[in-house]
Steps between C-alpha positions, in 0.01 A plus 500: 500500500636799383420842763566895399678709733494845562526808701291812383785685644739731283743598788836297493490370896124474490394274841230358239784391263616334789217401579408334137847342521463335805164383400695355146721289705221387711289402170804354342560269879169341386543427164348767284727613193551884580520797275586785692502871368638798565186751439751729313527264256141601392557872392194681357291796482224661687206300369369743187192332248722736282799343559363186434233553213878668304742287606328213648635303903821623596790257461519468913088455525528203258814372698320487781187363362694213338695385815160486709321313211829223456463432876237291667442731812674869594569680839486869492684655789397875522595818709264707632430853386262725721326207577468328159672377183799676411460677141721297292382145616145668411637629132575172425216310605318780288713405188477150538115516556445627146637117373220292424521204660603650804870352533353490880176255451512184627845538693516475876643827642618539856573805639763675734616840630763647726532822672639647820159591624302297773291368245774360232297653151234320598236764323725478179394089507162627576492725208625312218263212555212687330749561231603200417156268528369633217794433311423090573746492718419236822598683822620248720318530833823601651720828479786550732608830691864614619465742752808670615652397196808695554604284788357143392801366327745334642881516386395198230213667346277244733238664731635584854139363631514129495098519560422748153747277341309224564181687431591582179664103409128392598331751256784445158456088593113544466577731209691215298263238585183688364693628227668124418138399518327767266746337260374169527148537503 
């Protein structure tokens, strides 16, 4: 089972980069084929029906849109913004919304965030479920929150908490296994 990776995080020592690499080793510990991005990798415009109707989806917008669609299930990690979605994560998911079918449908999505506040980006998970269920995309039932993300790692890039740590190994193993399973049935 191949799994999508990323961080909707531009900034270089990003705690949600972190945080979507950690979760990439933990996905690759039980057996899921990993492709993890860099979200830089997926440069593109502000979403403009100008833009598009001229020149068609960015270069970036359609890389983006073909990694999710060549993996069985994806994990967005996302920073918070004033409470919600950061604007580039957003610009894409606006680009890639205008492919028909959704590179999204069908694909079981699990989502993450990571922020020094008490509550971890926990409204940024909140907010981009609406988003994305439209788009077919299956929400697994559950989302995982860093709080205090700027003192959660250890030196290793492990979580200093051995009881989130095992909080979040519980939520990726039920993640595989319903993902593994949407495969087979």
């Amino acid at each position: 089972m191949r799994i999508f990776v990323f961080a909707g995080s531009l900034r270089k020592d990003s705690v949600n980069k972190k945080l979507a690499g950690l979760i990439s080793q933990k996905l690759e510990g039980l057996g899921a084929e990993v492709d993890f991005a860099d979200f830089r990798e997926f440069e593109m415009p502000l979403y403009d029906n100008d833009i598009e109707q001229s020149d068609g989806l960015p270069a970036g917008a359609q890389g983006l849109a073909d990694r999710i669609s060549a993996s069985d299930a994806f994990v967005i990690v996302t920073p918070e913004y004033n409470h919600s979605i950061p604007g580039p994560l957003k610009n894409a998911i606006d680009w890639i919304s205008r492919i028909r079918p959704y590179p999204t449908a069908g694909k079981i999505c699990f989502l993450a965030s990571a922020a020094p506040s008490m509550v971890g980006g926990s409204r940024a998970v909140i907010a981009l479920r609406p988003v994305l269920s439209p788009m077919g995309a299956w929400l697994s039932g559950d989302s995982f929150s860093l709080a205090q993300a700027n003192q959660a790692f250890d030196d290793n890039g492990g979580l200093a908490n051995a009881d989130i740590e095992k909080l979040l190994d519980g939520m990726l193993d039920r993640f595989v296994k319903v993902s593994a399973s949407a495969q087979t049935s």
